[in-house]
N, C-alpha and C positions, 0 to 999 in steps of 0.2 A: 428582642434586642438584636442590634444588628451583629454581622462577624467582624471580626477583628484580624485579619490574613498579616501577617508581619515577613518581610519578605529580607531574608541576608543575604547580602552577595558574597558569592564563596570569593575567600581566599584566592589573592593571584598566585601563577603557578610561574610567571614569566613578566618581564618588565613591561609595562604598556605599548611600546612600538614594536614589540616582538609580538603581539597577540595576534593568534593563529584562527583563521576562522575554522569551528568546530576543532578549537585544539581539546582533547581532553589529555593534558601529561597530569601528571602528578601534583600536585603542589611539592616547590622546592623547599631547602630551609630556610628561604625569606618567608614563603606563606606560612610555614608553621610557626615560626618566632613570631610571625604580625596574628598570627590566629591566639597564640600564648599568650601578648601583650590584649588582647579583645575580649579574651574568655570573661572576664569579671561582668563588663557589663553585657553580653552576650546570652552567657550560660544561663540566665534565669529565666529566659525564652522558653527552654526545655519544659515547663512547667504549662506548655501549652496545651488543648486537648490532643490534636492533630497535629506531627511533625511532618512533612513533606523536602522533596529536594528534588533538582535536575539530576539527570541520570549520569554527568559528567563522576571525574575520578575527583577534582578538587571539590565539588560539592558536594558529594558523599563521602569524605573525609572531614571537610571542615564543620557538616553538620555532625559526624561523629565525634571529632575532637571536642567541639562543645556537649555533647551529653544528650543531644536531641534524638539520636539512635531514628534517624529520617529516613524516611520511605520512598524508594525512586519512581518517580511519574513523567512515562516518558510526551507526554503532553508538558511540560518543562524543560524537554533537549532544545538546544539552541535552534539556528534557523539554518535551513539545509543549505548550507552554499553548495551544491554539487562539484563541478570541477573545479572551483577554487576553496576545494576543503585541503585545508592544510596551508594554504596560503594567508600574508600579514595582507593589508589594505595593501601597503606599496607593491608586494609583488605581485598581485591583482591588476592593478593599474599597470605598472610596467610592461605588463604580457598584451592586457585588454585594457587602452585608457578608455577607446570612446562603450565597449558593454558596462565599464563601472562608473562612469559619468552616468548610463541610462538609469543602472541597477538605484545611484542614490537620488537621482532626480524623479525616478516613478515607481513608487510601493507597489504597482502590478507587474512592474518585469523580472522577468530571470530569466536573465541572459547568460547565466552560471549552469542553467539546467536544475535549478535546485527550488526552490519554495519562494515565494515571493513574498516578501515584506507584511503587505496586506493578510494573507493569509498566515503570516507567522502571529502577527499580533491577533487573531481573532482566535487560533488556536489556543495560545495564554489566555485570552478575554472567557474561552471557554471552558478553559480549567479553573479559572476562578469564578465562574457561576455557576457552577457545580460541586463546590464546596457542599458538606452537609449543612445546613439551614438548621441545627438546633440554635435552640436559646443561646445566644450570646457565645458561641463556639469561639476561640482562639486558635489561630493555626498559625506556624511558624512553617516558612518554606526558605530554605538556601539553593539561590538558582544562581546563574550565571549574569551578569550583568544586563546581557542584550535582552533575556527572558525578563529580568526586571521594567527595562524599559517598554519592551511590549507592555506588561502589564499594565503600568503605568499609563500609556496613550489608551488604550481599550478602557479601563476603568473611568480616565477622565472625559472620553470621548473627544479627543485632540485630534488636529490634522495628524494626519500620519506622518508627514513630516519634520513633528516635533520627538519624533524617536529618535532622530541625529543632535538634536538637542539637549537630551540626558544624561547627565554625568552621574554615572555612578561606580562609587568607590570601592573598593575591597573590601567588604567588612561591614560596610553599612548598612543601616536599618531603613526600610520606608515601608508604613502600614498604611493600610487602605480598609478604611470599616465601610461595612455597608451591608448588600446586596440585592440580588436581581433586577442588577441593570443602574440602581443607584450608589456609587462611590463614594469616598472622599476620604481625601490624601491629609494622613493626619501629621502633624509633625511634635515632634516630641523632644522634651529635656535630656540630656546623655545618663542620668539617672532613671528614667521612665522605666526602663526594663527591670529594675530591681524590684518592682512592687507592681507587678500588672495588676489593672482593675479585674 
């Protein structure tokens, strides 16, 4: 049977145009009351064999506040911006408009000094082929949204430039069953989680 990897995206810790590359704060009291309002259909996750999480602060809270008590893999930390760690998109651009025009137009530069795109998402591509391969194993993993989207391009085998094309939400769910090399993005009823196969 194939795996079953269910992937949550932690909790935001900060409004969306505030988002810090490699911010790790805390999650605030918005993320905890939206983590409180999620727990129902969420929590039943925990019943996975395998809990995993990015090594951030709000991903290892928000898989603790659900019950998943997840284990940090740092082949799940975001992607290294080097010197624009700490910085939102705009203050990036403001400093360096034409390094972050290069940075989103080619998955090979880093013009930040920090990891480049390409290798961010093959790094995820290879923490998710290295999953244990028993029978029919379930893992639930709470990463960070952009760790989502890598995953997401590696498993589908997408341009790489469709990782700027992924939205993903705070809290939500996207499973990918498969393995070794073959995928597929399952999508699911908002009840799904109550009754895993």
């Amino acid at each position: 049977m194939p795996l079953r990897v269910t992937f949550v995206a932690a909790a935001r810790s900060t409004p969306l145009l505030a988002e810090r590359f490699d911010d790790d704060r805390p999650l605030d009291q918005a993320g905890w009351d939206a983590v409180r309002c999620a727990a129902a259909g969420l929590v039943p996750l925990a019943a996975a064999e395998l809990r995993y999480c990015s090594p951030t602060r709000r991903s290892r809270a928000t898989g603790d506040a659900l019950g998943y008590a997840p284990l940090a893999q740092l082949a799940l930390r975001d992607c290294d911006m080097g010197r624009w760690c700490g910085l939102t998109l705009g203050e990036a651009m403001a400093r360096e408009p034409a390094p972050v025009d290069a940075w989103l137009a080619d998955p090979r530069a880093t013009p930040h000094g920090g990891e480049p795109l390409l290798a961010f998402i093959s790094r995820v591509g290879g923490w998710l082929e290295t999953r244990p391969a028993d029978d029919g194993a379930r893992i639930v993993a709470v990463a960070e949204p952009a760790v989502i989207r890598a995953a997401l391009v590696y498993a589908l085998k997408a341009p790489p430039a469709t990782y700027w094309n992924l939205d993903i939400r705070p809290l939500s769910t996207t499973t990918l069953t498969g393995r070794g090399g073959h995928w597929n993005l399952r999508f699911e009823s908002p009840t799904a989680h109550q009754a895993l196969p």
